[in-house]
C-alpha positions, 0 to 999 in steps of 0.5 A: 500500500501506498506509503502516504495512505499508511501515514493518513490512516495512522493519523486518522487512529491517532487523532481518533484516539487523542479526541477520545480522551475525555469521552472514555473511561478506561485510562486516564486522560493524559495517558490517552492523549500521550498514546495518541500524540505517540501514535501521531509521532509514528504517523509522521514518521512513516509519511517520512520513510524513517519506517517502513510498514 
């Protein structure tokens, strides 16, 4: 698949998961919004060639 369509959905669950925060009650909001920016990080990364998928 298309490097750059990886990247958009890898955001797409990032961003799904940084907005969850305060809507869920399984871990604290702050751990949501840290694995959500970590998965938006990772995002990026792969738009930028560093990792592969």
């Amino acid at each position: 698949m298309n490097p750059n369509l990886n990247a958009l959905f890898i955001g797409l669950a990032g961003a799904t998961i940084t907005l969850s925060a305060y809507s869920q009650t399984l871990v604290s909001p702050t751990q949501c919004i840290g694995v959500g920016l970590f998965v938006l990080m990772f995002g990026l990364l792969v738009r930028e060639g560093l990792i592969s998928l």
